[in-house]
C-alpha positions as CSV (number, residue, x, y, z in Angstrom):
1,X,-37.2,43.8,-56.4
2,X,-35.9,40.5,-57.8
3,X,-36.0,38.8,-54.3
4,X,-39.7,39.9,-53.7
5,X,-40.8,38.9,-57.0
6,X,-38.6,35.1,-56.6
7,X,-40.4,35.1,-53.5
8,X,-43.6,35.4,-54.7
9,X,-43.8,33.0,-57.7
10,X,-43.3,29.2,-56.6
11,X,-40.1,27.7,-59.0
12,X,-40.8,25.0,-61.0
13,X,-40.8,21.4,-58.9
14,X,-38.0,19.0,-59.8
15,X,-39.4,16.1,-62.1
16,X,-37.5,12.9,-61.3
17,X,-38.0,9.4,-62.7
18,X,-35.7,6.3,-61.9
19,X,-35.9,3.7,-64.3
20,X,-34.5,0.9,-64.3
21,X,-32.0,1.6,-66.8
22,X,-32.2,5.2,-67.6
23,X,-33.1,8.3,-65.5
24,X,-34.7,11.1,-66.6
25,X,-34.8,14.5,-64.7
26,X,-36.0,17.9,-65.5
27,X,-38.5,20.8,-64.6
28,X,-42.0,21.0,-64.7
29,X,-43.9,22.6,-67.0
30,X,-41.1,22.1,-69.5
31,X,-41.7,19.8,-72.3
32,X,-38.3,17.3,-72.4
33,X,-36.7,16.5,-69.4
34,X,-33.0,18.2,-69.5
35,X,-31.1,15.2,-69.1
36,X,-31.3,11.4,-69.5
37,X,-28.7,9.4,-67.9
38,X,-28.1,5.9,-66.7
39,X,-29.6,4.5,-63.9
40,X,-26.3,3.0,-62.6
41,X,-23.8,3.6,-60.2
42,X,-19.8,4.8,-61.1
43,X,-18.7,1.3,-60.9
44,X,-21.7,0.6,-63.2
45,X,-24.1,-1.4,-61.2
46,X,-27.5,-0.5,-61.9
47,X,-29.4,1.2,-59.0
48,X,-32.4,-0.9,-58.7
49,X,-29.9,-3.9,-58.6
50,X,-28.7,-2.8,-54.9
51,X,-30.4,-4.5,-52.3
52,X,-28.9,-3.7,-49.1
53,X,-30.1,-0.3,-48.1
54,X,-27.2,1.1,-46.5
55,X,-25.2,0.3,-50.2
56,X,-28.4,2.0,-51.8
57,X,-28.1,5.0,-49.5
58,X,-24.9,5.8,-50.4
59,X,-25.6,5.3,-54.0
60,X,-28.6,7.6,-54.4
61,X,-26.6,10.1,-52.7
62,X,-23.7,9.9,-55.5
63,X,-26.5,10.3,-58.1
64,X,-28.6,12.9,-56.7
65,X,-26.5,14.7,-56.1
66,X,-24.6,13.9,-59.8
67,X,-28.6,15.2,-60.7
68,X,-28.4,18.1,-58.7
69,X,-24.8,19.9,-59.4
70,X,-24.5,18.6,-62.2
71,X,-27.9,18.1,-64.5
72,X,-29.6,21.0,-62.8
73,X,-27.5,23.2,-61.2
74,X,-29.9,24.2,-58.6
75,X,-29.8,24.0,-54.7
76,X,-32.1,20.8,-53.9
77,X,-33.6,22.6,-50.7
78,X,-35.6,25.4,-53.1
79,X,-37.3,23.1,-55.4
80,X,-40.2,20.5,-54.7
81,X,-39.4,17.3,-56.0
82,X,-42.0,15.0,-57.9
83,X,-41.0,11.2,-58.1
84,X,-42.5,9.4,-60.8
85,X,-42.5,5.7,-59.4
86,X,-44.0,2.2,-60.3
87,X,-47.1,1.4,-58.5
88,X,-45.4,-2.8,-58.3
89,X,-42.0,-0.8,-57.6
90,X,-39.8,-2.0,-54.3
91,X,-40.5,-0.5,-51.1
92,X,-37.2,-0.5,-50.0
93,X,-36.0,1.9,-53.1
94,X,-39.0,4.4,-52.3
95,X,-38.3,5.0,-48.6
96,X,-34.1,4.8,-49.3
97,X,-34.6,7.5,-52.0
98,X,-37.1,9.6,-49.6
99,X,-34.6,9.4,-46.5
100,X,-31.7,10.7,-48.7
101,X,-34.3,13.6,-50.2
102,X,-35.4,14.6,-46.7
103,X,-31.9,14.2,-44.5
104,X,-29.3,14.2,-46.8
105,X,-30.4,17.0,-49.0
106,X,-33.2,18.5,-47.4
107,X,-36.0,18.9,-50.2
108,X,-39.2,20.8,-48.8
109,X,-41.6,18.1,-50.1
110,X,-41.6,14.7,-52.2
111,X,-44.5,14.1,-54.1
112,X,-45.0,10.0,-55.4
113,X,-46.6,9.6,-58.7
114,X,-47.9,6.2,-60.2
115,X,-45.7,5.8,-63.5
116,X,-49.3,4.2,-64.9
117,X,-51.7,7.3,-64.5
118,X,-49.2,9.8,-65.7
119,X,-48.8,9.1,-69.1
120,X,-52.8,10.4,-68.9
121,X,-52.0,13.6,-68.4
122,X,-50.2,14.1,-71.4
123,X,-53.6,13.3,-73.9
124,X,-56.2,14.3,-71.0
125,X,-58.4,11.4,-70.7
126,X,-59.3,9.1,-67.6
127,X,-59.2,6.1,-68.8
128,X,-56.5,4.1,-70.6
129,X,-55.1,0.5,-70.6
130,X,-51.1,1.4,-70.3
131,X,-48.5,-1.3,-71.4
132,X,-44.9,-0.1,-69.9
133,X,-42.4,-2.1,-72.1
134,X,-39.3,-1.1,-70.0
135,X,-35.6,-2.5,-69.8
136,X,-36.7,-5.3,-67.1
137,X,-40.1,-6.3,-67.2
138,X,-43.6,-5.1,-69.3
139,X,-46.4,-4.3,-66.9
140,X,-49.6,-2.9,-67.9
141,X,-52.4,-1.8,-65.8
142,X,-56.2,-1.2,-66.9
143,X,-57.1,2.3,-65.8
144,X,-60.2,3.4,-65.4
145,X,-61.8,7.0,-64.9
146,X,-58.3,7.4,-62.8
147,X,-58.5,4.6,-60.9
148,X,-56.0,1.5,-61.4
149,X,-57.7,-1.7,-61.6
150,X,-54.9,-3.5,-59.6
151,X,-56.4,-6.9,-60.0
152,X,-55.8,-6.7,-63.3
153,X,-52.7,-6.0,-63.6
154,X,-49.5,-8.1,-65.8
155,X,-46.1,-7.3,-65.5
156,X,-43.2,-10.2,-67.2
157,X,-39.5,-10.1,-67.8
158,X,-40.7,-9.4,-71.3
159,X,-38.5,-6.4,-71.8
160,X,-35.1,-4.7,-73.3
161,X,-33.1,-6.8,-71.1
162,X,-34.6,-10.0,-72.6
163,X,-34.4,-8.6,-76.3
164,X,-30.7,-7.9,-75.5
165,X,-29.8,-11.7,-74.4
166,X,-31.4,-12.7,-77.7
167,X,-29.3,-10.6,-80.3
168,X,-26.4,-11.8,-77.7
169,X,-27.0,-15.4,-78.2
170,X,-27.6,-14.7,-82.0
171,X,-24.4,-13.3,-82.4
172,X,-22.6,-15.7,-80.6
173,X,-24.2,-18.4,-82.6
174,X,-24.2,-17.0,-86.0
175,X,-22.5,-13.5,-86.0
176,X,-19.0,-12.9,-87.9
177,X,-16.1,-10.2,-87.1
178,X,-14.1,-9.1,-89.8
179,X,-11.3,-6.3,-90.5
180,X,-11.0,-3.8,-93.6
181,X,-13.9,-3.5,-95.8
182,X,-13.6,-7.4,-97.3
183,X,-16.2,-9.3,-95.3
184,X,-14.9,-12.3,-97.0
185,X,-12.1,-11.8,-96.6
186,X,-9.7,-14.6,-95.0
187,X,-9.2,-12.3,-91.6
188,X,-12.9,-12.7,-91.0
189,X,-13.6,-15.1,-87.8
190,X,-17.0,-16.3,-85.3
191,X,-18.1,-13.6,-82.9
192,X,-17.6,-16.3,-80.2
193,X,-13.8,-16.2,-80.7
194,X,-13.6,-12.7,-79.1
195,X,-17.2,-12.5,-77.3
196,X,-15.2,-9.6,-75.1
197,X,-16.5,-7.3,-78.0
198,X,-20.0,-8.0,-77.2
199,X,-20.4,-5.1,-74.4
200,X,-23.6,-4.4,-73.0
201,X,-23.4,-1.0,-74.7
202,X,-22.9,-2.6,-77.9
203,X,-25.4,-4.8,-77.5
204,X,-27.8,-2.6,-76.7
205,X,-27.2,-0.3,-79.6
206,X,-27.4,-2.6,-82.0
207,X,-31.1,-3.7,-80.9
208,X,-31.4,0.0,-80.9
209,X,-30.2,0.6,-84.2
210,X,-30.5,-2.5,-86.4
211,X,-33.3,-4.6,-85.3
212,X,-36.9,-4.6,-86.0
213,X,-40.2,-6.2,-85.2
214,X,-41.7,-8.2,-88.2
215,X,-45.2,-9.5,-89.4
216,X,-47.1,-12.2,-88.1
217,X,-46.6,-14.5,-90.5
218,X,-42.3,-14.1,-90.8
219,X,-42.3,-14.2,-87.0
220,X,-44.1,-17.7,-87.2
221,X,-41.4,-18.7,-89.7
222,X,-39.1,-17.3,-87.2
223,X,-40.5,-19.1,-83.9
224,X,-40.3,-22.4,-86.1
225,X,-36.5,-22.7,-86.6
226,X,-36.0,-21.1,-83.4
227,X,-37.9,-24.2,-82.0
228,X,-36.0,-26.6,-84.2
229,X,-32.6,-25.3,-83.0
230,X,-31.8,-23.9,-86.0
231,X,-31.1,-26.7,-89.2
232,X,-28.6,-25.4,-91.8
233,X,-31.1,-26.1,-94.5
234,X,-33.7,-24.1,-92.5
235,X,-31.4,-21.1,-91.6
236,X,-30.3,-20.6,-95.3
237,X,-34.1,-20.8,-96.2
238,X,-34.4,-17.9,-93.6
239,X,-31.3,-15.7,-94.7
240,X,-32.5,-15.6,-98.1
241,X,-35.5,-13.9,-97.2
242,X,-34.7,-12.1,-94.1
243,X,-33.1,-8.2,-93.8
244,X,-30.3,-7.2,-95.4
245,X,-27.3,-7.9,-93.3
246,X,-25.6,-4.5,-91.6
247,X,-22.0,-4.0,-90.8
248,X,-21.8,-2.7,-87.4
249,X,-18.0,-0.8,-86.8
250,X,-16.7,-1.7,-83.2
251,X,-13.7,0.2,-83.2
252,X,-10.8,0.2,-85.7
253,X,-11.4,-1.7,-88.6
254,X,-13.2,-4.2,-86.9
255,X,-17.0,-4.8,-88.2
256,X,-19.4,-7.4,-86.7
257,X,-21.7,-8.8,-89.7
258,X,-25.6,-8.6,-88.0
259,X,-27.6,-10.7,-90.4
260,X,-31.0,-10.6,-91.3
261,X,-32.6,-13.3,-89.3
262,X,-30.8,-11.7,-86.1
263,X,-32.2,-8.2,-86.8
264,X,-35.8,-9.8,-87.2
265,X,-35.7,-12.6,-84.9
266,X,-34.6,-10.6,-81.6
267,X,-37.9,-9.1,-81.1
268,X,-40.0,-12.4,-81.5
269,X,-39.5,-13.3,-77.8
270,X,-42.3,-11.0,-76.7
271,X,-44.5,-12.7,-78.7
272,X,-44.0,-16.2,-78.5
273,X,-46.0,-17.5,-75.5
274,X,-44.1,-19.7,-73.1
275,X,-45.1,-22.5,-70.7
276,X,-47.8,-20.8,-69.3
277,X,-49.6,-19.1,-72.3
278,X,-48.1,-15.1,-71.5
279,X,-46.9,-13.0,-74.3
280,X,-47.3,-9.2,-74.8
281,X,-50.4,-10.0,-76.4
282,X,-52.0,-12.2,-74.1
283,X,-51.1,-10.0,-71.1
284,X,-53.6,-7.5,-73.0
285,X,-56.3,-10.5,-73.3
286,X,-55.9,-11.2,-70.0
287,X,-55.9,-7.7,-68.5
288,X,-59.3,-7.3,-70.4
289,X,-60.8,-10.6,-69.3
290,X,-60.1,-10.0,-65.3
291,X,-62.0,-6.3,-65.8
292,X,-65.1,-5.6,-64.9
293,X,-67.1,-6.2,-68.0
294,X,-68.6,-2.5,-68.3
295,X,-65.1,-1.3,-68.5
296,X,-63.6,-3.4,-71.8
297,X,-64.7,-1.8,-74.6
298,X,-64.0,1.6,-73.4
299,X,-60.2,0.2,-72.1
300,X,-59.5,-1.7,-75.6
301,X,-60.5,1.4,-77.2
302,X,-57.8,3.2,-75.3
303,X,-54.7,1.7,-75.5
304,X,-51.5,3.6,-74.5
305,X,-48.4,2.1,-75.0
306,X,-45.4,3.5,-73.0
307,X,-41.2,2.8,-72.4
308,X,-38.3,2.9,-75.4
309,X,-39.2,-1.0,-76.7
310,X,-42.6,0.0,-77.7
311,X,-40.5,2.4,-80.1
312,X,-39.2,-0.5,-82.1
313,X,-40.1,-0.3,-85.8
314,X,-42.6,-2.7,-86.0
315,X,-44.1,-3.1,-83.0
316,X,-47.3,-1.8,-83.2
317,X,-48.4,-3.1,-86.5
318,X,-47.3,-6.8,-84.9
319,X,-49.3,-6.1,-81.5
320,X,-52.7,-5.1,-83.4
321,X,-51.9,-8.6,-86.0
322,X,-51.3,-10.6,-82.8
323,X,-54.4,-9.2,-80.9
324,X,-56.4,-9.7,-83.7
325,X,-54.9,-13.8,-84.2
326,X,-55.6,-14.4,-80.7
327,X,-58.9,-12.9,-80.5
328,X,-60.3,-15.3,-82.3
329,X,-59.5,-18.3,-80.4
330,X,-62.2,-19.9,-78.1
331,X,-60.2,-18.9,-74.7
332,X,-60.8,-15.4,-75.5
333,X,-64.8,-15.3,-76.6
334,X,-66.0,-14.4,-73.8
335,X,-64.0,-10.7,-74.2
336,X,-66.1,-9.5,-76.7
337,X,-64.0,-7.5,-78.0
338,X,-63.4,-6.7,-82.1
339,X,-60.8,-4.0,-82.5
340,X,-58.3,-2.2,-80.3
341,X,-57.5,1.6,-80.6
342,X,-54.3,3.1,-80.2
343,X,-53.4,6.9,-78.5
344,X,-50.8,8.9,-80.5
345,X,-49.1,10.9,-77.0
346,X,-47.6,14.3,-77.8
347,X,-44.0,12.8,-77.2
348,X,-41.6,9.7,-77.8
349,X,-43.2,6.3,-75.7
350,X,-39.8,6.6,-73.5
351,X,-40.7,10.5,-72.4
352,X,-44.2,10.1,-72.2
353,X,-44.5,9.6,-68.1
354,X,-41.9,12.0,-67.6
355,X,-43.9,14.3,-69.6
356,X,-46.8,13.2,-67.4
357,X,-45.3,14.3,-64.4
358,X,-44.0,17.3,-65.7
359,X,-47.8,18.4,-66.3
360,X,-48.7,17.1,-63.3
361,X,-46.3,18.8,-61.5
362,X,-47.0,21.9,-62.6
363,X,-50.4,22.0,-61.0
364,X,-51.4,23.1,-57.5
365,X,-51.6,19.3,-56.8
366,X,-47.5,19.5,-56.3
367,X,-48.7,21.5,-53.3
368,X,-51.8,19.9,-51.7
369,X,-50.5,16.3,-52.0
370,X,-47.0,16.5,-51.4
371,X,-45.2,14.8,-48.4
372,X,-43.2,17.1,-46.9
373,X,-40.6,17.4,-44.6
374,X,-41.7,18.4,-41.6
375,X,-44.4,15.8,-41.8
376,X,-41.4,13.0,-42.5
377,X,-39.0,14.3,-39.8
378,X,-42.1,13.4,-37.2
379,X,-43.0,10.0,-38.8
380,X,-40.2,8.8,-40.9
381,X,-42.9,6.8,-43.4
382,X,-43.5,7.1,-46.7
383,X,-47.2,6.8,-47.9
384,X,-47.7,3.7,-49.8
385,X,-51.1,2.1,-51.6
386,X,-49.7,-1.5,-50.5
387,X,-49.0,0.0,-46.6
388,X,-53.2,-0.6,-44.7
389,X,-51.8,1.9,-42.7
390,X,-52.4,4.8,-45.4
391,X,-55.8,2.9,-46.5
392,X,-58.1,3.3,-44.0
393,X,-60.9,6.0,-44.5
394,X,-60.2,6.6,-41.0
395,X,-56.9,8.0,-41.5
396,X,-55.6,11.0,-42.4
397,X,-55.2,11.6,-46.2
398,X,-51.4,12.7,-46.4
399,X,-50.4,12.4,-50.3
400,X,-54.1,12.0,-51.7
């Protein structure tokens, strides 16, 4: 009776996303994925890092299977498998991970979603300008009634990679180690005479857990001495009036000393505009200004913002001050645009497109759009917006 009725019912399609730095894989139709890992191989590299294909192959076919037998424990050939991928994602990364789905472990169908319409699904609406502030680069694409305006789009190495240089650099510069609980105490010594305690794990969770994105006007202050390389009688200006400093434990009795002006001043390379004009904020501007002009005030009064840097305390309150500075210089008049509107999702910004896709997946689209494998054993190509082979009105529709 239990067979007939596991027969009858489909099981809940695999919800995969890849990220750069993270993955996150669960079910759909569940609310949190059920586990978030690193996007890296055992040796640590990071997946998206490995260009030759046959090194790629081999290395999806660790982690999937890592996914699989031990995330999931379920047999990859009984579930569907929805892929939640960047529409300016590599090609060569798509069809590797589709050729070790369909050969290696035999999924029934793949299903690609655009990482920028998901996060849609979650609040119901059609239309959205969506800002992914990753680990590698921010992209954001102007949506409209479903359909990505692609010549619109931004994407820069403004990102968590970038933030994580800049507390690097800072600490290097200005940071202090010290042992017991005496931070003036005559042990005490420059971060840059044992920079091997500077991991990229540390690194990272100390932008994670000590820094913060300031005001306008502070971040000004901040871009100034940054500018002016940093003057002593500047600098001590700065510490007086920055964050209180935070002893971060490293192992031991060893405590790195993260000033103020490093927990604030991290941050302030997304918006300080560099040779060519492009900061978070402008990319906004921009997007706006190359959309059709019907479509701005409904996209600046839907903006979604997406990925785990947008979660930094802060950052929101600084993007709406910096919007609203540039706004009113002459470049941007022509926008026509007063005010930009925020979406609250129903999740964290760094679950909200796997949430996506686990809503999506849940619908008979999984079924109807999929590429399965039949159809990739007879013509081992993947279906790609950028491919004018898939395109044409004349073709075939074979993922929707």
């Amino acid at each position: 009776m239990y067979e007939g009725i596991g027969l009858i019912s489909e099981k809940h399609a695999v919800v995969l996303d890849i990220g750069t730095a993270y993955t996150k894989v669960g079910y759909a139709g569940e609310l949190t994925p059920r586990s978030i890992l690193a996007s890296a191989t055992v040796d640590g590299v990071l997946l998206h890092d490995l260009a030759n294909s046959d090194q790629l192959y081999n290395a999806l076919v660790a982690f999937i299977h890592k996914l699989y037998f031990k995330c999931l424990l379920v047999n990859p050939k009984d579930r569907r498998v929805v892929i939640i991928e960047s529409i300016l994602g590599s090609t060569v990364f798509k069809e590797t991970l589709a050729r070790v789905l369909f050969r290696h472990y035999e999924v029934s169908s793949v299903l690609f979603a655009p990482s920028h319409l998901l996060p849609l699904f979650t609040l119901g609406i059609k239309t959205a300008l969506v800002l992914d502030v990753g680990h590698r680069e921010a992209t954001l694409i102007p949506v409209y009634e479903g359909v990505p305006i692609l010549k619109s789009w931004q994407a820069q190495p403004l990102a968590g990679a970038a933030l994580q240089d800049s507390v690097r650099v800072d600490l290097l510069n200005r940071g202090i180690m010290c042992f017991g609980d005496q931070p003036e105490s005559d042990s005490s010594q420059p971060i840059s005479h044992s920079p091997e305690v500077l991991k990229p794990e540390v690194i990272e969770d100390i932008l994670v857990r000590c820094c913060m994105v300031t005001n306008i006007n502070r971040g000004r202050e901040l871009q100034k001495e940054m500018q002016d390389d940093g003057s002593s009688s500047s600098l001590s200006t700065l510490l007086k009036n920055a964050a209180p400093t935070v002893k971060y434990p490293v192992g031991g009795d060893c405590v790195l000393l993260v000033d103020g002006v490093t927990r604030e001043g991290a941050a302030e390379i997304l918006w300080r505009m560099d040779a060519d004009g492009i900061s978070i904020a402008t990319m906004i501007l921009e997007a706006l200004k190359s959309s059709p002009i019907d479509c701005r005030k409904e996209l600046a009064n839907s903006l979604l913002l997406v990925g785990g840097i947008t979660m930094m305390p802060g950052f929101k309150s600084r993007l709406n001050q910096e919007l609203q500075s540039l706004l009113s210089l002459p470049k941007y008049d022509d926008i026509k645009i007063n005010q930009f509107k925020l979406h609250m999702p129903p999740s964290k910004p760094n679950l909200t497109t796997w949430l996506g896709g686990a809503i999506f997946g849940a619908t008979d689209v999984v079924v109807t759009r999929s590429l399965t494998r039949e159809q990739y054993l007879k013509d081992p190509c993947v279906p790609d917006w950028a491919n004018l082979r898939f395109n044409s009105v004349y073709t075939e529709d074979r993922q929707g």
